[in-house]
LOPA-28339 format. One record per residue (C-alpha): x, y, z. Coordinates in pm, whole numbers, padded with zeros to 5 digits, always signed. Each point is the difference from the previous one (the first is absolute). Layout:
N
XYZ/...
***
This chain:
426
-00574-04836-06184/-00270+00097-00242/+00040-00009-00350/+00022+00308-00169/-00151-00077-00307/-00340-00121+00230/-00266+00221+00033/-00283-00024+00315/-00290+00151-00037/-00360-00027+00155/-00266-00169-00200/-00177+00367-00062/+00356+00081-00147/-00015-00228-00270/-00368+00038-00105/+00119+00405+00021/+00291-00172-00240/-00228-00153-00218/-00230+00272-00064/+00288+00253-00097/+00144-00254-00237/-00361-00011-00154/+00043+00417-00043/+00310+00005-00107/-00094-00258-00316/-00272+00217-00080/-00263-00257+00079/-00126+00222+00293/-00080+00363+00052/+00140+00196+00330/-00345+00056+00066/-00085-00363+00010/+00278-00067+00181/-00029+00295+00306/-00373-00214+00053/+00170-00301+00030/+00225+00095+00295/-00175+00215+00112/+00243+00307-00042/-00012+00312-00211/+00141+00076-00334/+00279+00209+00122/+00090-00305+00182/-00041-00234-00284/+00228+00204-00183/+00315+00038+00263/-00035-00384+00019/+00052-00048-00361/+00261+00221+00008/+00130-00204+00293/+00024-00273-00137/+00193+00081-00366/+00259+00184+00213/+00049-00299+00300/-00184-00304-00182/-00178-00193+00230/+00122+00085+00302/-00148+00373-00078/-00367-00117+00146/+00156-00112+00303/-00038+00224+00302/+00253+00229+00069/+00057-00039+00356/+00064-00391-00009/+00270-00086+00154/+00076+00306+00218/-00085+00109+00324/-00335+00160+00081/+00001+00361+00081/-00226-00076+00284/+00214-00244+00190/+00072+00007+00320/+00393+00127+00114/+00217-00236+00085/+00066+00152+00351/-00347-00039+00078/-00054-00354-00166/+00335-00093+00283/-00174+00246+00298/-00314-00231-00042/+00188-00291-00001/+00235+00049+00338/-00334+00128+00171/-00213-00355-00126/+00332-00156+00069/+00058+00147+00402/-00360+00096+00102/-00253-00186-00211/+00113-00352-00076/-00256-00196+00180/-00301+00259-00174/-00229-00085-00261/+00104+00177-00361/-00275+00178+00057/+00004+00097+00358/+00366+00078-00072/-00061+00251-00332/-00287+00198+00239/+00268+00055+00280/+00269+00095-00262/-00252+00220-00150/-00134+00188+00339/+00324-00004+00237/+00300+00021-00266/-00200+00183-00299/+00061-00279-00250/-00269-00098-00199/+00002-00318-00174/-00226-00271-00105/+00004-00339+00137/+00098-00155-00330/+00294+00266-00034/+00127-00111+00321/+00001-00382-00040/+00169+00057-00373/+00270+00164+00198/+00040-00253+00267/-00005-00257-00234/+00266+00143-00203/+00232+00082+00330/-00069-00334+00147/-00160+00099+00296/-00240-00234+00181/-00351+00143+00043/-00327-00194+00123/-00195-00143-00276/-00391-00047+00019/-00083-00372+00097/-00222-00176-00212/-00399-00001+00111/-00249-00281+00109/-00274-00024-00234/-00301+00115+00172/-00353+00067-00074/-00113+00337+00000/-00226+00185+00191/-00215+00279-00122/+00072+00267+00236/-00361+00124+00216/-00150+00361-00174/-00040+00216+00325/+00284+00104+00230/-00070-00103+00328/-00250-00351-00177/+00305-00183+00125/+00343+00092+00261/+00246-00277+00021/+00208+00002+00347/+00275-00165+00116/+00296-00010+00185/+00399-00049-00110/+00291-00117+00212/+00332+00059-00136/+00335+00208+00084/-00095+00314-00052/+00234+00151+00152/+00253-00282-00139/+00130+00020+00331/+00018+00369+00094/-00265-00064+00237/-00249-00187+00168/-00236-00262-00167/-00324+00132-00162/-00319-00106-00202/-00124+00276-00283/-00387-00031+00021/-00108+00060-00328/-00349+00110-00179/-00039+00006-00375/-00353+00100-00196/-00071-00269-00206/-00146+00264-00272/+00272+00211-00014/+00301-00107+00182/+00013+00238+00255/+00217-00077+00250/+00016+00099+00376/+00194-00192+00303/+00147+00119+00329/+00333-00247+00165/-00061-00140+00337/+00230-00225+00262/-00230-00280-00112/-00303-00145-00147/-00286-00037+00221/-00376+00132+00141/+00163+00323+00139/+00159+00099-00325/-00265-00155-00229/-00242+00261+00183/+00247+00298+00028/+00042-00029-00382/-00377-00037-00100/-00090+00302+00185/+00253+00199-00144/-00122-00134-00361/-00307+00051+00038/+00023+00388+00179/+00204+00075-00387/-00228-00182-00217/-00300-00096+00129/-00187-00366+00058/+00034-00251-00296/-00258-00229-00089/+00219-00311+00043/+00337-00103+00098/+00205-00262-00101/+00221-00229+00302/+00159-00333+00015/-00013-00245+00283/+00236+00177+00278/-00118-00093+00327/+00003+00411+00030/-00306+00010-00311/-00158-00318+00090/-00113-00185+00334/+00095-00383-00002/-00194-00054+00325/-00261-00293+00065/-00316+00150+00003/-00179+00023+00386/-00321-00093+00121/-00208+00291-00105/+00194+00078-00342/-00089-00386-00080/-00381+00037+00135/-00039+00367-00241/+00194-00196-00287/+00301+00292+00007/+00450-00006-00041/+00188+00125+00227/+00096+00308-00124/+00360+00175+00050/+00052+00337+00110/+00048+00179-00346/-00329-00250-00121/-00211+00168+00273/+00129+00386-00079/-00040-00050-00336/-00367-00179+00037/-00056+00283+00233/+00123+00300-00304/-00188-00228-00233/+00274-00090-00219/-00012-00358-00137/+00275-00237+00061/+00151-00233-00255/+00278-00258+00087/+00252-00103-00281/+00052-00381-00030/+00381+00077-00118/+00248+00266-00054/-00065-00001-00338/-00400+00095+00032/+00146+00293+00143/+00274+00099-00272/-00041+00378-00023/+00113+00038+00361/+00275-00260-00057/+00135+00195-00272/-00026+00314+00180/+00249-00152+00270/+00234-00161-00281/+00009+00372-00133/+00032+00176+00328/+00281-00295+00154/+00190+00156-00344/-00054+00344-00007/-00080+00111+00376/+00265-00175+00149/+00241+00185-00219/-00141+00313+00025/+00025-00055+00464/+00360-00088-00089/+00073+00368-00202/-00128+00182+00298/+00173-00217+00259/-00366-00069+00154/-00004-00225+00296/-00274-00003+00204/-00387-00088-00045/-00118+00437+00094/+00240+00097-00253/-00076-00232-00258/-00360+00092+00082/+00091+00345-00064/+00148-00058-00377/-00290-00188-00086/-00218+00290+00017/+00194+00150-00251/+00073-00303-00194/-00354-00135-00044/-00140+00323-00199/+00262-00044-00217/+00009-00388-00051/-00368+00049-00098/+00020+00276-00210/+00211-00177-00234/-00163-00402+00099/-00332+00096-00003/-00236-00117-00233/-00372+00133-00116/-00294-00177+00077/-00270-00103-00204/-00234+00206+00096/+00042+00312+00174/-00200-00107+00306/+00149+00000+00358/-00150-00218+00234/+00185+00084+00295/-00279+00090+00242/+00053+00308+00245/+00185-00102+00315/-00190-00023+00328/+00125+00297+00244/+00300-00064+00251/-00221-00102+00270/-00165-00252-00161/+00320-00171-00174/+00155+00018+00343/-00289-00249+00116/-00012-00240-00270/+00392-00050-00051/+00116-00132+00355/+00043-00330+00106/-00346-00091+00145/+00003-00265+00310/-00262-00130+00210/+00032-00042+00374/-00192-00163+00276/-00122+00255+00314/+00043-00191+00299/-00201+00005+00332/+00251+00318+00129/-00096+00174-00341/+00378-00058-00116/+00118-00092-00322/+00385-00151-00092/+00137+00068-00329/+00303-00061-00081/+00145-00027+00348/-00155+00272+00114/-00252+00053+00239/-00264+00280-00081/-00304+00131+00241/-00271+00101-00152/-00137+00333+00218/-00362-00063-00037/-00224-00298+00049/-00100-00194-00305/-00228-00253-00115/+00204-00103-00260/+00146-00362+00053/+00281+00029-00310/+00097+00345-00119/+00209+00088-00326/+00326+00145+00015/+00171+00235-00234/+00378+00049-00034/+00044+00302-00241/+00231+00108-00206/+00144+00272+00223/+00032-00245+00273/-00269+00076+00190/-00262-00278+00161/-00401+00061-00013/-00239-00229+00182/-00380+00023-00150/-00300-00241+00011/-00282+00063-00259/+00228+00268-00103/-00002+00222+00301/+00289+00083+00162/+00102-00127+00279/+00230+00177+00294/+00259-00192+00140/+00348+00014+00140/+00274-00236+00000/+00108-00191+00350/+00370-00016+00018/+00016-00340+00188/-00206-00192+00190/+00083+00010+00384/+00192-00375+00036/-00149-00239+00183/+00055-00126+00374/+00222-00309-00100/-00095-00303+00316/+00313-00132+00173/+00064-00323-00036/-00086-00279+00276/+00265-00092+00252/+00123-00334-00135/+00167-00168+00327/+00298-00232-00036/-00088-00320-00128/+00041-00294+00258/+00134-00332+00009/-00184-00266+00104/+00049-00116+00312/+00092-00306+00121/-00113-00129+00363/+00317-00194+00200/+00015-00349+00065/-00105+00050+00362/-00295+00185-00083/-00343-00069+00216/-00137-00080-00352/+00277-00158-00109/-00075-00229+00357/-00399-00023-00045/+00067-00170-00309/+00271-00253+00096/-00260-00091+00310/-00260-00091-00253/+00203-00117-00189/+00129-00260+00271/-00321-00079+00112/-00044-00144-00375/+00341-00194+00010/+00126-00057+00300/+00387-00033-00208/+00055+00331-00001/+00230+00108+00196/-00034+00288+00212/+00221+00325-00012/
***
């Protein structure tokens, strides 16, 4: 319990103290004083007066010690804490003040919240303390520099199948786009640059790690070793193709902004799925369009200079030609070609001894050499072949044995006789 003969007052208080006693001794005007703190002279003067009536405790501020006028109710202080309590737990304060704000019309501040929850003894999640890194001055144009990558995790947390978010984020200004797919490979690497690039444009440069997706670990052949070349990947070749340069991140931390994108998302995306009972990749697809506008409204950030490098994206044709997965195939003597298991005919006759193959997007197959078109149509299955019957083994035979009173048997006992005459005859 406080004394009651203690006063507490801030340090501009007691200089305010200080100064009146100086007036009220007559060794300061009111004018003097009002310049001092800053106040008027009609002030000066109910402060003096103040203070002869209450003594010290007169320059003191009268609402000390009693409530504000702008608090919040109580029954809204408790609302806020069931809802944090039953719906919110596992949010971030400041995920968790935004949805109390725009679902239940209760707008607080982060700081407000965690007061109360630290007051009612309610467990909330606390921010984790960072790994120094070095910083990174952020490139001046949007669309100098596009990080991409991909991120496993639940999701759904359990709701539904297992996805990867495929994420792109502007190195100038944070702008994020991504688009969920049943997993992280060529197919969806291409599906997701196309789309990209049809709603912003080309970048100058994009920014990959070491997925066997991004980059080709194959030995270099004959030819690529004679023309000093890599072997490139799929996404390496489209992207050589768009001419957008490639750069491959040593480690996950080269790459950070896209790292913290997904720590970000993996807490407020997977929250927001679980509100609207969202379960499956199309609709989760679906909310994104709607989410991503307003993530970026609010996330992003201005560049340093007002430039946008995003060239103008090649027509639908042309990105349909340069983002498939491109194969080469060997014509043989019946101007056939196998690919994947499948036999294909090619209609007319060709000079071409190896001929590229194009699997789109759509799903459809298109056979050129030197870029022409070629006609073709796939053989169901080869007619089987003839299969020889096997030679008639015949039963194996025992040796045979001739009988004691064989003519051979005979021959030799007369020769052998006329050598010894001992031997007996049969």
């Amino acid at each position: 319990m406080a004394d009651k003969d203690m006063i507490t007052m801030s340090r501009r208080e007691a200089k305010r103290l200080h100064i009146l006693h100086q007036v009220v001794e007559k060794r300061m005007t009111q004018g003097e004083a009002a310049g001092l703190m800053g106040l008027s002279d009609r002030q000066v003067r109910r402060l003096i007066q103040r203070v002869r009536t209450e003594g010290e405790e007169g320059v003191c501020h009268r609402a000390r010690g009693r409530p504000s006028n702008h608090r919040i109710p109580k029954r809204v202080k408790a609302r806020a804490l069931r809802l944090f309590r039953d719906r919110y737990g596992d949010f971030n304060l400041t995920h968790a003040t935004e949805k109390l704000g725009a679902v239940h019309g209760i707008l607080l501040h982060a700081e407000t919240l965690r007061l109360w929850l630290k007051a009612a003894d309610i467990p909330y999640r606390k921010r984790r303390a960072r790994k120094h890194r070095q910083w990174r001055e952020r490139r001046a144009h949007r669309g100098e520099l596009v990080q991409i990558d991909g991120s496993h995790h639940d999701w759904f947390e359990g709701r539904g199948p297992a996805c990867v978010f495929l994420g792109y984020i502007d190195d100038a200004t944070n702008t994020v786009w991504g688009r969920f797919y049943d997993y992280e490979g060529t197919g969806p690497a291409l599906d997701s640059l196309k789309r990209y690039i049809r709603q912003y444009g080309l970048p100058q440069s994009v920014y990959l790690d070491k997925h066997t997706t991004y980059k080709s670990w194959a030995k270099p052949t004959l030819d690529e070793q004679l023309t000093d070349q890599q072997p490139l990947s799929q996404v390496e070749r489209s992207l050589a193709e768009l001419g957008i340069d490639v750069i491959h991140a040593n480690s996950p931390q080269a790459k950070g902004r896209v790292e913290r994108l997904f720590k970000t998302l993996q807490d407020r995306l997977v929250r927001e799925l679980r509100l609207l009972g969202i379960k499956s990749v199309a609709e989760a697809n679906a909310f994104l369009e709607r989410y991503l506008p307003q993530y970026n409204r609010r996330f992003r950030k201005v560049a340093a200079s007002a430039a946008d490098l995003h060239r103008p994206a090649p027509s639908s044709r042309e990105l349909d030609r340069i983002l498939c997965i491109r194969e080469e195939r060997t014509v043989k003597n019946d101007f056939t070609i196998a690919h994947h298991g499948t036999l294909y005919q090619l209609v007319q006759a060709t000079r071409a001894k190896k001929v590229t193959v194009d699997e789109r997007l759509d799903g459809t197959l298109h056979i050129t050499y030197h870029g022409q078109e070629l006609r073709y149509r796939a053989i169901p299955a080869r007619p089987p072949k003839a299969t020889p019957e096997p030679p008639v083994r015949l039963p194996a035979k025992h040796p045979w044995i001739p009988p004691v009173d064989h003519p051979w048997r005979r021959r030799l006992l007369r020769k052998r006789r006329t050598r010894d005459p001992c031997v007996a005859a049969p």
